[in-house]
Phi, psi and omega in degrees: 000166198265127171243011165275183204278168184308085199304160170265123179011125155269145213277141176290101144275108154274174203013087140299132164217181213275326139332288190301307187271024179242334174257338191236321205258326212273278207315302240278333153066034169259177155274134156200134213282119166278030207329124182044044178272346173230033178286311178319000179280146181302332167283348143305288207322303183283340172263008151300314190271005148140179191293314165325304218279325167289341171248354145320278208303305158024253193320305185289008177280358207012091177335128181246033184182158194298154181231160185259132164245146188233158178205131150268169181286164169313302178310352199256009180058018168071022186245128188264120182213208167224194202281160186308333174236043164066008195270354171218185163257172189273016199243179176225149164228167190202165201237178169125166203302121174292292205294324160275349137318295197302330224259267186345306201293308186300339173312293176000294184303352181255345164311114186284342178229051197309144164283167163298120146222153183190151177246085179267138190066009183297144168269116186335284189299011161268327176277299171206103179316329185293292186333291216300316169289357159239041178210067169273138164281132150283314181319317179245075170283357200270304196313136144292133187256132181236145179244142188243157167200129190200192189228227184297080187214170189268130171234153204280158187279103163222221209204141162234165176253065147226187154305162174197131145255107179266143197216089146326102180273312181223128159115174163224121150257125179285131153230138147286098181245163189230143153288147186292321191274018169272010194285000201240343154329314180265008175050032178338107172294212172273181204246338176299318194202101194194133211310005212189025155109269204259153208295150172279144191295118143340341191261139174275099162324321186295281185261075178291119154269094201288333170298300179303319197250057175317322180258039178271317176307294179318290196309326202271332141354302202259005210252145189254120194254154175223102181250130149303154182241174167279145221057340168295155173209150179210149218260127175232121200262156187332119174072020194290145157279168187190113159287095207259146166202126185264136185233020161240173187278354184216114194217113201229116150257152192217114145266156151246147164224110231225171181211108165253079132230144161009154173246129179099040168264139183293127191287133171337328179258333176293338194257318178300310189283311157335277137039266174328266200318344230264300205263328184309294246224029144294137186315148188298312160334298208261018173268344207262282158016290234254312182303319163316296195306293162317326178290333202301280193281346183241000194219014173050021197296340180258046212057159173337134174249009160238079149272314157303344180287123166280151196310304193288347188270323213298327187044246192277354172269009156277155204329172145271127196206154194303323188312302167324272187281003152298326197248024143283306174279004094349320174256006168257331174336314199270343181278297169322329169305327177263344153301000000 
């Protein structure tokens, strides 16, 4: 068990509306928890009456396509990780008939040691069209909404490069979140192989072993925990980490996940591993150089750095526009071809 103190509260709102949280919740770039916002959905309404009820409804939206699913053994305690030397993950995937997962997940429940199982990330309206039209967001209506459904289970505290409303349908799930400037805190795993996109903390928040990971005590300083009820959501703002735990045998989440930037902007982690190579493994002098030259041209730390520039001069240092970032990636195309 974590015998460091208790993280602090993530802060509550209610009756959120699409205003408030676009103009008031989204700038302040904090996590915050929506106490009953999608309880009017029909898919709350049915897992209020219980795990049966909720897999009823499922079923009766019909799936209209096969879905992927992962499972672990009973030994792994329901934490999706990787194996004792990191040379794999601790897990299996596997494809098939969503109504016959949902069978599997309610068996699950007469198990005293149940395996992990769980179906993540499917896109609703690809999956079952029905849901998705009757169980709507106003806040995001642009978004696609994706569903996860499992039973007890862990997932390691990491990080996306997006935006998140996560909304509890079924089931009460904890979240742990960390600020993004906890990363070096956070023990990061490999970049190669990882359960969950972008690399995972290495540390088990239930039990951190603070001899191996020591500055995990500073992240867990800073990090704000949160539990759902079913209807509740909670706003995870770009790049936050979060450490997921589902605590009932039948546990059903509907995320959004949105990127508010520009189109045709190059994603951000592909450019962090270009980065890598470009830069880690320069003398420290000219890392020190080359961190200048970035805050300077990608990060305005001095102000705009084509400001001195008449309009026709500015080239890649102009506003953003589709022209811009067409003839950009053209022109790393051609830089890339030659590495």
């Amino acid at each position: 068990m974590n015998s460091l103190s208790p993280p602090a509260p993530v802060r509550e709102i209610a009756d959120v509306d699409h205003s408030r949280f676009h103009e008031t919740i989204r700038p302040a770039r904090q996590p915050v928890v929506m106490r009953g916002l999608v309880r009017e959905w029909p898919a709350v309404g049915a897992a209020l009456k219980g795990d049966e009820a909720i897999v009823d409804y499922l079923v009766r939206c019909g799936p209209l396509r096969p879905v992927q699913a992962i499972a672990a053994r009973p030994e792994e305690g329901g934490r999706f990780f990787y194996n004792a030397d990191l040379s794999a993950l601790n897990f299996i995937r596997g494809r098939g008939k969503l109504d016959e997962f949902l069978h599997d997940l309610l068996a699950a429940k007469a198990c005293d040691r149940p395996p992990a199982m769980a179906v993540q990330s499917e896109i609703i309206p690809q999956v079952m069209p029905a849901f998705a039209e009757a169980n709507t967001l106003s806040l995001l209506s642009s978004v696609d909404p994706r569903i996860w459904i499992g039973n007890r289970i862990r997932v390691a505290p990491h990080y996306d490069i997006k935006e998140n409303i996560a909304c509890c349908v079924a089931g009460r799930r904890r979240f742990t979140l960390f600020p993004p400037d906890q990363l070096a805190n956070m023990y990061p795993g490999p970049f190669e192989l990882t359960p969950a996109g972008t690399p995972v903390s290495m540390v088990d928040p239930a039990e951190p072993d603070l001899g191996r990971h020591p500055r995990f005590a500073e992240a867990w300083a800073s990090a704000q925990q949160a539990e759902l009820e079913p209807g509740d959501a909670i706003y995870i703002p770009y790049a936050w980490w979060h450490g997921v735990e589902s605590l009932e045998p039948v546990s059903i989440l509907v995320n959004y996940w949105w990127f508010d930037a520009p189109t045709g902007v190059a994603p951000p982690f592909d450019a962090l591993l270009h980065a890598i190579l470009a830069y880690r493994h320069l003398p420290a002098g000219d890392r020190a150089v080359w961190r200048a030259m970035l805050d300077h041209y990608a990060f305005d730390v001095n102000g705009d750095p084509a400001a001195h520039l008449p309009d026709h001069a500015k080239g890649i240092l102009a506003p953003a526009s589709p022209d811009l970032f067409g003839r950009l990636r053209g022109t790393l195309k051609e830089i890339l071809q030659r590495i």
